[in-house]
C-alpha positions as CSV (number, residue, x, y, z in Angstrom):
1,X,-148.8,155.4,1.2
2,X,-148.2,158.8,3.2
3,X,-151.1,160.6,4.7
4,X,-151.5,163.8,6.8
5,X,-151.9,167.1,6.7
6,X,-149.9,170.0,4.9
7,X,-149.9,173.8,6.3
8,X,-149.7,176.6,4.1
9,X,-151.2,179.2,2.5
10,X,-153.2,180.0,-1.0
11,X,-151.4,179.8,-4.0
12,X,-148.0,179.0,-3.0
13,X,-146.2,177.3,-5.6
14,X,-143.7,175.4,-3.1
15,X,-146.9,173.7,-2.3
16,X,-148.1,173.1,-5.8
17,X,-145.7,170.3,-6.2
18,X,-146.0,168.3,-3.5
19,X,-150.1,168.4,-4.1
20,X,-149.2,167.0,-7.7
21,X,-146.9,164.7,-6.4
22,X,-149.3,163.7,-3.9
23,X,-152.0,163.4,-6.9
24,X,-149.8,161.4,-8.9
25,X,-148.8,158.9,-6.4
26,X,-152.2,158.5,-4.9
27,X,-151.3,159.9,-1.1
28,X,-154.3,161.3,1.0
29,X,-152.8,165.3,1.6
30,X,-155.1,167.4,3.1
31,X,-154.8,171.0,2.9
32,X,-155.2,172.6,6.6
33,X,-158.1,174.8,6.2
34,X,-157.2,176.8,9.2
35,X,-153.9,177.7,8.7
36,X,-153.3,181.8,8.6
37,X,-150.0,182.6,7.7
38,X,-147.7,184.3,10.5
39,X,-150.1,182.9,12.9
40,X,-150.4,179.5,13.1
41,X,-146.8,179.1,12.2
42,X,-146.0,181.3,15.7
43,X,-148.1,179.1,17.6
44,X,-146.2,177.2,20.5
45,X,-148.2,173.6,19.2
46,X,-146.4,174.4,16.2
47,X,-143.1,175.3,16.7
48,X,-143.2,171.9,18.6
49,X,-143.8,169.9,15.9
50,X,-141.8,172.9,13.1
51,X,-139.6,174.9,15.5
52,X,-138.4,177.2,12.7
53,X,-141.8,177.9,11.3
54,X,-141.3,177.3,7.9
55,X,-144.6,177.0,5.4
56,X,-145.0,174.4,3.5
57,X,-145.1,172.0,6.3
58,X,-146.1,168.6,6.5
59,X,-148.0,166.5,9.6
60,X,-148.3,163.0,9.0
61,X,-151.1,160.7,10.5
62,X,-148.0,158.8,12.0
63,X,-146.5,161.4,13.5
64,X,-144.1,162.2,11.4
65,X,-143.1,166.2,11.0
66,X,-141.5,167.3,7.5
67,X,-140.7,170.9,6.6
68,X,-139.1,172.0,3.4
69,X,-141.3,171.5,0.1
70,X,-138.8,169.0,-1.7
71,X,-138.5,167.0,1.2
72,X,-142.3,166.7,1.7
73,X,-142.8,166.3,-1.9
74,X,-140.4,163.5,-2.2
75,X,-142.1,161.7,0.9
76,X,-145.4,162.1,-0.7
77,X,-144.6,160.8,-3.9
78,X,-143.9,156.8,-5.5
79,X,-141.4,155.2,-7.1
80,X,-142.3,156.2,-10.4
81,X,-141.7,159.9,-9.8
82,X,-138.6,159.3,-7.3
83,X,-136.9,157.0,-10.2
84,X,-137.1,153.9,-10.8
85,X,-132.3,153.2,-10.4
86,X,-130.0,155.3,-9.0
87,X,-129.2,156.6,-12.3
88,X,-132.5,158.1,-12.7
89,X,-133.3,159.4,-9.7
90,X,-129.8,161.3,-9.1
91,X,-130.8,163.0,-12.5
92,X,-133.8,163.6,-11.0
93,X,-132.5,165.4,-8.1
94,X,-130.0,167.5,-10.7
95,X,-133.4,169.3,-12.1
96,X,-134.9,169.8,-8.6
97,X,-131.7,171.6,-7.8
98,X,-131.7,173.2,-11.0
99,X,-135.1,174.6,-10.7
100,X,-134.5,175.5,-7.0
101,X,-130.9,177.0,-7.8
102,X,-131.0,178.7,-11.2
103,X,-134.6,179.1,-11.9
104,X,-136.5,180.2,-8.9
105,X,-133.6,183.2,-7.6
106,X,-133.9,184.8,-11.1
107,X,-137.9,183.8,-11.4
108,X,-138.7,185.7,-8.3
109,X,-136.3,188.7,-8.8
110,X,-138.4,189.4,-12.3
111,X,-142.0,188.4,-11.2
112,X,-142.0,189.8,-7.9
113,X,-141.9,193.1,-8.5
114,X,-145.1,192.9,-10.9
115,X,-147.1,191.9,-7.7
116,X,-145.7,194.7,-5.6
117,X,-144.2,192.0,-3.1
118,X,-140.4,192.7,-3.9
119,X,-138.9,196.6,-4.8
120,X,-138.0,196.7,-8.1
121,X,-134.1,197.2,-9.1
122,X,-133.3,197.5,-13.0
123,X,-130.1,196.3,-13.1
124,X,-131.0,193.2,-11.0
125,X,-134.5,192.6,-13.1
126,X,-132.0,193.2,-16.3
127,X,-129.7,190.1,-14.8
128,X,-132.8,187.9,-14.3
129,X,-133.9,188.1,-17.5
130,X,-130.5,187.2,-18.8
131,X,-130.5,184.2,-16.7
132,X,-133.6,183.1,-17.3
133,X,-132.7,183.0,-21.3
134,X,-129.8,181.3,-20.1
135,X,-131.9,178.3,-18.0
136,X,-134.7,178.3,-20.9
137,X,-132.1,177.9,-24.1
138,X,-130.1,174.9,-21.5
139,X,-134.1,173.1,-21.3
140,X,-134.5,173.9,-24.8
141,X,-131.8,171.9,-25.8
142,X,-131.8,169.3,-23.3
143,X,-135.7,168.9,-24.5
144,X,-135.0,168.9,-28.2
145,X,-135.0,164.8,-28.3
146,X,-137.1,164.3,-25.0
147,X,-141.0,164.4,-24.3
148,X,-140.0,164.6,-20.4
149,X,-136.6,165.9,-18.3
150,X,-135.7,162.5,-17.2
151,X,-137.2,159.1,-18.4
152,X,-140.3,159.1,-20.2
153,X,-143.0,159.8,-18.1
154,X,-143.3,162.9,-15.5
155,X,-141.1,162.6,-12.3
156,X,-140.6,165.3,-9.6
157,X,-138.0,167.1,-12.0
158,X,-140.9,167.9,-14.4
159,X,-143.4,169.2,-11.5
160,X,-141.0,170.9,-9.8
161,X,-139.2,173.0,-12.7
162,X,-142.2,173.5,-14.3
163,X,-143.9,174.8,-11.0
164,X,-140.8,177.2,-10.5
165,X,-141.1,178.0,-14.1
166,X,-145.0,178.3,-13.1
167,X,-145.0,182.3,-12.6
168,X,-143.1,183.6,-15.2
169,X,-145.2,181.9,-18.2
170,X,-148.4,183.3,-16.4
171,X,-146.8,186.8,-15.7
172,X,-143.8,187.9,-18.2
173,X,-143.0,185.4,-20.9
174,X,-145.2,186.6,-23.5
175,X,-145.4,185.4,-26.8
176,X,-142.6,186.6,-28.5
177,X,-140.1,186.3,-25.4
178,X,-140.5,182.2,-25.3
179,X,-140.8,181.5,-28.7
180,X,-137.2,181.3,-29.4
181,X,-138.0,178.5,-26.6
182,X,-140.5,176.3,-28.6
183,X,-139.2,172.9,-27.1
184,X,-139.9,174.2,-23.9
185,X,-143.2,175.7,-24.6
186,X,-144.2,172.2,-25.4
187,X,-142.8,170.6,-22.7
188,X,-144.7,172.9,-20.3
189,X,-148.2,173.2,-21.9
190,X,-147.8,169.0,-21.9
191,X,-147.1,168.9,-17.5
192,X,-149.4,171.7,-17.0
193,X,-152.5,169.7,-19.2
194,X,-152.5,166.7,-16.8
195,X,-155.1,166.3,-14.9
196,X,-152.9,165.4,-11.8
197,X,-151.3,169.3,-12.4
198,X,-154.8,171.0,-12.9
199,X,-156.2,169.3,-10.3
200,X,-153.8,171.6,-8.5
201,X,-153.1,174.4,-10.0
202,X,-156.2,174.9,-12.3
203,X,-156.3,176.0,-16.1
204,X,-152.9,178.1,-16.9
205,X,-153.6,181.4,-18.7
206,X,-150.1,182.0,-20.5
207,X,-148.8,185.6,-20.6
208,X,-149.8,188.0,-23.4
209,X,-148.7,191.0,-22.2
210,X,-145.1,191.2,-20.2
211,X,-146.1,192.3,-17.0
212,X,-144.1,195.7,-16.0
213,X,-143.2,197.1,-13.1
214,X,-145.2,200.3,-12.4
215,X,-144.0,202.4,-9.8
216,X,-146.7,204.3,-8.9
């Protein structure tokens, strides 16, 4: 069972999954409660053991140095969410790419902009919406028939595309947006109510209100 220590900061949902994971599998993660973003990550102790910086970042009580959220997440994690055949855990990997790939470019070039962390561009926000109808009505379908993504239980497919699908039902999928998505809707409101999720993340407050950019 891994142990060690995982560097980054507050609420970042690249984290989120490998703290489920790590919940679900029964791995001791702590949370470094010293880390400062674009400070400790410049440090020359570590850039030793991360020498390109990168947050989240894994230290394990062996030794071992992982960067890159999947990565970690997969070494934190059991057999049950790797998948159990080869079968399983290549489909697996499909979603995780999926989610990184096709959700999480369009996700963040929506939400972004509603936190003031990204300049707003209509024709690009226009695109990610489009995109994201395109990735919810493919999950809608693929869900019609299936309680989970994979097998039925949650893997690392379900945390991680519902943790990349994590902002946009808390910030711009209102009510009447995702209801053409109602498959979905249940899938997500099912990973989200685990204990092993909101020991994580906390209760999720679903969008009422589409979040706008405001410009001033």
């Amino acid at each position: 069972m891994a142990t060690g220590t995982l560097y980054t900061y507050p609420d970042n949902f690249r984290a989120f999954k490998i703290l489920i994971a790590a919940q679900y599998s029964g791995a001791k993660v702590t949370v470094s409660p010293n880390f400062k973003l674009g400070e400790t990550n410049k440090t020359a102790d570590f850039l030793k053991k991360f020498p390109l910086g990168k947050v989240p970042a894994f230290e394990g009580s062996d030794g071992t140095s992982i960067f890159e959220s999947n990565a970690i997440a997969y070494y934190v994690a059991n057999a049950q969410l790797r998948g159990n055949n080869d079968k399983d855990a290549a489909l697996i990997q499909q979603f995780i790419n999926f989610a990184d790939n096709e959700i999480l470019p369009s996700a963040a070039t929506w939400v972004f902009p509603t936190y003031g962390i990204m300049q707003y561009n209509k024709q690009a926000t226009d695109k990610a919406m489009d995109e994201i109808k395109k990735c919810l009505a493919y999950l809608n379908d693929h869900l019609l028939t299936k309680t989970y993504l994979v097998v039925e239980q949650i893997t690392l497919a379900d945390i991680t595309v519902a943790c990349n699908l994590l902002m946009l039902y808390r910030q711009v999928l209102e009510p009447a947006f995702r209801a053409p998505y109602g498959n979905v809707n249940r899938w997500f409101t099912t990973v989200i109510n685990q204990p092993q999720f909101k020991n994580v993340v906390g209760t999720v407050q679903l969008c009422e209100k589409m979040a706008k950019f405001d410009g001033k």
